[in-house]
N, C-alpha and C positions, 0 to 999 in steps of 0.2 A: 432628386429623391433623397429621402434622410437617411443617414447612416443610423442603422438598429444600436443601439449602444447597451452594453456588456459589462456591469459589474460582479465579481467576485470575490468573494472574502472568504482568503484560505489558499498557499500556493505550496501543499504539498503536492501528491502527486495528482489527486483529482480536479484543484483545480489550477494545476500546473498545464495538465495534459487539456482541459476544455478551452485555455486561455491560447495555449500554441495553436489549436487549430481554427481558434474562431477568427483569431491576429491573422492565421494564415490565410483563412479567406475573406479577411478584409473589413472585419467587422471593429468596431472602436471598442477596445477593451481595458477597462482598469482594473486591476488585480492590488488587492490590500493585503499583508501581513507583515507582524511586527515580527514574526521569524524565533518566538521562545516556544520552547518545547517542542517544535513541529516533530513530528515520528521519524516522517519521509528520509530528511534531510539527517535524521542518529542512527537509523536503520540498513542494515544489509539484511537479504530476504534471500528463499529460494523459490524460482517459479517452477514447482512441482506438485497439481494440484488434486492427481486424476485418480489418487490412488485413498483418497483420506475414507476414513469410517463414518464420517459426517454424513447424517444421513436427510440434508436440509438440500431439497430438488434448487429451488432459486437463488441458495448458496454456490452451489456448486454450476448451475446456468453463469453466475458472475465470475466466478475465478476460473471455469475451464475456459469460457469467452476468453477472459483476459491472459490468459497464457497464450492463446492464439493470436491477441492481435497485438502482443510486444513485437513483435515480428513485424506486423504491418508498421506500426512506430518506430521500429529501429527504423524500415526501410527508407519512410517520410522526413526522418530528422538528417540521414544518410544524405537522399537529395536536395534537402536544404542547406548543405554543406556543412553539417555537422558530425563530428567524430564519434562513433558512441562505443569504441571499442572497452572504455572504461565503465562503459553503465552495464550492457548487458553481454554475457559471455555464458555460451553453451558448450557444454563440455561432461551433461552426464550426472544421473543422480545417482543415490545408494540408498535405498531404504533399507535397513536394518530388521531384519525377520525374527523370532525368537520361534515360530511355528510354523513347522511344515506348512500348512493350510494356508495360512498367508501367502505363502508364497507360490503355492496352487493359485489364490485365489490372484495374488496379482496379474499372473498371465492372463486367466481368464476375465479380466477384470479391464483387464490395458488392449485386449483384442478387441471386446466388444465396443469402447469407448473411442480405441482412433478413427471409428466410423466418422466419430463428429468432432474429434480433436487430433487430426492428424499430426498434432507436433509432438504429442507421445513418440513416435519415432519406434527404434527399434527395442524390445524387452527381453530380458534373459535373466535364468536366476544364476548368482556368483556363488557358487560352494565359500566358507570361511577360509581355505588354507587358497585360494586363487585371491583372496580380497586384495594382499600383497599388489599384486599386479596392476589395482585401479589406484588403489591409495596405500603407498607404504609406510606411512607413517600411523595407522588405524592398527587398535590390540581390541582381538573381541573371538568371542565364542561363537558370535551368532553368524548366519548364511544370510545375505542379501538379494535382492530384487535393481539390476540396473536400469536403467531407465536412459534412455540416449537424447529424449525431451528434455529432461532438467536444465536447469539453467540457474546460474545466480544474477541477481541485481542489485547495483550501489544505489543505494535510495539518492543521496548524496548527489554524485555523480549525475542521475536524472533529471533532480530537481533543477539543477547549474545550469545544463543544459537545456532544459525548455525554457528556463527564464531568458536565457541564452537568445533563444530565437523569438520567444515573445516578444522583447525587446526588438529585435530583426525586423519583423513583422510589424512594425509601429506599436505594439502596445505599450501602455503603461504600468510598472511597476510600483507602485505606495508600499515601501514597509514601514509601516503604522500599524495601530489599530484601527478597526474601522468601529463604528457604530451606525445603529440602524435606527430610524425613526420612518416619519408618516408625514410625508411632502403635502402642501396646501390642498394637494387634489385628492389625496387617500391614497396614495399610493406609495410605496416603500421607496426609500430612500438611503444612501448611505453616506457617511463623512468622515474625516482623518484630519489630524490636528492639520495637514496641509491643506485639506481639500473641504472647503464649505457644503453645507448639503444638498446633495446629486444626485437626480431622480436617473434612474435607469429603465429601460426598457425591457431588459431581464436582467434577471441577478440568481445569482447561486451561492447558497450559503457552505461552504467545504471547508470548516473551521475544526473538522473531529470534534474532541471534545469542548471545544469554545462556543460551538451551538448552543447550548442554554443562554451562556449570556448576551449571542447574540437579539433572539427572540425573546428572551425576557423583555426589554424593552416594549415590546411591540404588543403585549398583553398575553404570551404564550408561557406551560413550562413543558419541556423537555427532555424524555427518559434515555436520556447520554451523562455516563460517566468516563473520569479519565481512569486510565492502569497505566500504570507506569512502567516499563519495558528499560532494561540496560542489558547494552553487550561488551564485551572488552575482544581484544585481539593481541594478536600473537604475529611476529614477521622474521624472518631468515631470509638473505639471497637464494640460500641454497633450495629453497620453495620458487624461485621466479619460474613462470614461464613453464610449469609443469603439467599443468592445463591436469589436473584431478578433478572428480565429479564432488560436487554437493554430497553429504552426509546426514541423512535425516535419521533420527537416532527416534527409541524410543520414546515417551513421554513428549516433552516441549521442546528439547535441546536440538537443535541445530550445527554442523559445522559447516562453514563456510570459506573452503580456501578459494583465494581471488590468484590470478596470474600472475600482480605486483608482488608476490611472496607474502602475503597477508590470509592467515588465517584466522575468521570470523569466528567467535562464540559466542553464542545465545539462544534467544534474548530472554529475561527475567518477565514475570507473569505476576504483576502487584499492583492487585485491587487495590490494595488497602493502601495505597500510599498515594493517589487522586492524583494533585497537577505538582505533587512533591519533585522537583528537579534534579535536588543533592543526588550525590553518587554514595550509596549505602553498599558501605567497606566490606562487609557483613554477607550480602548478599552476592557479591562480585566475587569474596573467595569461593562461595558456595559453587557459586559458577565455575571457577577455576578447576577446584576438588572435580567437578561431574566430568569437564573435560578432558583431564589430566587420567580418567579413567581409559578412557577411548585412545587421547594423544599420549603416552606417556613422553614424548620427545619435547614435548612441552615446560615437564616440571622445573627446570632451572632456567625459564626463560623468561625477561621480564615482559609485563605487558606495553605491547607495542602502543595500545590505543587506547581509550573506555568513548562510552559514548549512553546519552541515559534520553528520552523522550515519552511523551504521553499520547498514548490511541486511547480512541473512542470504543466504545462498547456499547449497545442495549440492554436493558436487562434481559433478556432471551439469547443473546449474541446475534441476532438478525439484524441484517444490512438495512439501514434506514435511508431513503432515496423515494424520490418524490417534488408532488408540488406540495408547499405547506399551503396550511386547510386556511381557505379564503382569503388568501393573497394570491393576486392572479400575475403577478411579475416576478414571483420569489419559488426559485425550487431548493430543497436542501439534500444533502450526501452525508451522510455520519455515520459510526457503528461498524466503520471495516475491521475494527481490532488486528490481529495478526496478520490477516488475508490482506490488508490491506494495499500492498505494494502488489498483489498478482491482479485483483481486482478492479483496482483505482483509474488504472489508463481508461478501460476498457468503460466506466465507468464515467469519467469524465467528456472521453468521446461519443459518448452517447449522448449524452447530455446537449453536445455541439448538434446531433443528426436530429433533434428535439427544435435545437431555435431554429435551424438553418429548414429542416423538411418537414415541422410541425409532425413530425412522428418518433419515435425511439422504440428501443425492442427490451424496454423495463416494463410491463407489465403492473398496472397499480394491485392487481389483484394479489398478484404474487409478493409485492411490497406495500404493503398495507400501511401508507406513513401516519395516518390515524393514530395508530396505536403508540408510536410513540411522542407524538407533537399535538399539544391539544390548549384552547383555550381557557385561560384563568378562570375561575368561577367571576370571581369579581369582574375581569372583561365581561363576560357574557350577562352582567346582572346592570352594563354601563349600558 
């Protein structure tokens, strides 16, 4: 019988996470990237997803799924003999409250949801003068909402390790670029300066914002852009092994203390600066200033780390995920923007329960890829 063969292009986390599991069950998989800009691999995230104001139903079908099956992932990567105490660690959120009602609303809010997302775990709200007690290193006015599901993840860390076991699992890794064309028989193809062109049997396009160029080729354009995201950090011994919850602050800001004594700030929100890589000086004290609000134990500290990457976006911010229109061996994944680390696993292993059971629980109605992947005029008039 022939082995189904598996190309992907893009090994952040989505198609990190569909590569490990298709390798793991046996399937021949080549996975391409040249590894500039990837988000995954610049990013520290928090997976706490249950409480947002977003009020988009199949936004939130993908990132509450995917807080739940980290969990199944850790377990999987666990018995394949990998460590994963560095990627993911649970230890308790803080959402930051400015209004009674929110904090009303979170209780009733987190009750009726661990119905179908049981990792929410246990909810309580923190008065301001108890906050001391989760996080003492936190200055603030405002009352909290704790949340015992929270959890942080090292993009970083993830990515290492499913490549880790991809490889394990026989697959192959190309960091190249890849490019796509249309093999002798119609049907999509990809190549890399090592690899001549190689008809696949399915192929997943999981490039974020590299999507357009990849389907440009092919006679498609594309409504994905890149934002450019940086975060810096901060480390002390005397942070080690504190095990403090995640810090989800007003507006965009994030903190993010890890157990290696590394506290995470971010990440920066810059349309305007597309697949720009530099580390803009400018924007990173700004970051400093907001955290230095919250941490004041921070202000005479150098930064430990920076770190700068580009997510994808739609212009609606809806998750773009699908088969692309009239290629019948080509699906694509774009558009996670920020969500993207909560969503991505859950998203990529879907993908795998698609080639392996010709079924998956993405819904095209609820991801309309139409709308953002559509054929050139000029293709459609060839």
């Amino acid at each position: 019988m022939t082995q189904t063969t598996i190309g992907i292009v893009g090994s952040g986390i989505v198609g990190s996470t569909a590569a490990y599991y298709l390798a793991r069950a046996g399937y021949e998989v080549t996975v391409f990237d040249e590894g500039i800009g990837q988000a995954t691999s610049a990013s520290a995230g928090i997976i706490c997803p249950w409480f947002t104001l977003r009020r988009n139903k199949p936004w939130y079908f993908l990132v509450s799924n995917g807080a739940e099956f980290y969990r199944d992932m850790m377990q999987d990567l666990q018995a394949d003999g990998f460590d994963t105490s560095d990627i993911f660690q649970q230890d308790g959120a803080l959402i930051m409250r400015d209004k009674e009602n929110r904090i009303e609303r979170d209780l009733t809010d987190g009750a009726l949801k661990r119905e179908t997302a049981p990792s929410i775990g246990h909810i309580e709200t923190v008065r301001n003068e108890k906050l001391s007690d989760y996080f003492p290193l936190l200055t603030t006015d405002y009352d909290a909402t704790f949340v015992e599901g929270g959890a942080r993840i090292n993009g970083r860390a993830l990515v290492q390790t499913l490549q880790a076991a991809i490889e394990h699992f026989g697959g192959k890794l190309l960091r190249e670029r890849a490019k796509t064309s249309f093999d002798a028989k119609g049907a999509v193809a990809l190549s890399s300066p090592s690899l001549r062109e190689q008809s696949f049997d399915r192929i997943l396009l999981s490039a974020g914002p590299q999507l357009p160029s990849l389907l440009e080729p092919l006679g498609y354009e594309v409504d994905v852009t890149a934002h450019k995201g940086q975060l810096l950090s901060f480390y002390s011994e005397e942070w080690v092994d504190k095990h403090w919850p995640v810090i989800m602050l007003p507006g965009k800001l994030d903190l993010i203390p890890f157990n290696n004594g590394e506290i995470v700030v971010g990440a920066t929100h810059e349309a305007d600066m597309g697949y720009d890589l530099n580390f803009d000086e400018e924007r990173l004290a700004t970051l400093r200033s907001q955290a230095e609000a919250w941490l004041p134990a921070i202000k005479d500290m150098p930064v430990h780390r920076r770190e700068v990457g580009s997510r994808a976006y739609t212009p609606d911010s809806a998750v773009l995920v699908g088969q692309v229109p009239n290629l019948s061996n080509v699906w694509a994944v774009s558009g996670l923007g920020a969500s993207g680390l909560t969503s991505g696993p859950f998203l990529g292993h879907q993908w795998t329960q698609l080639v392996q059971n010709g079924d998956w629980r993405i819904k095209a109605e609820d991801f309309p890829i139409e709308q953002y992947i559509r054929l050139k005029s000029d293709t459609l008039n060839t």
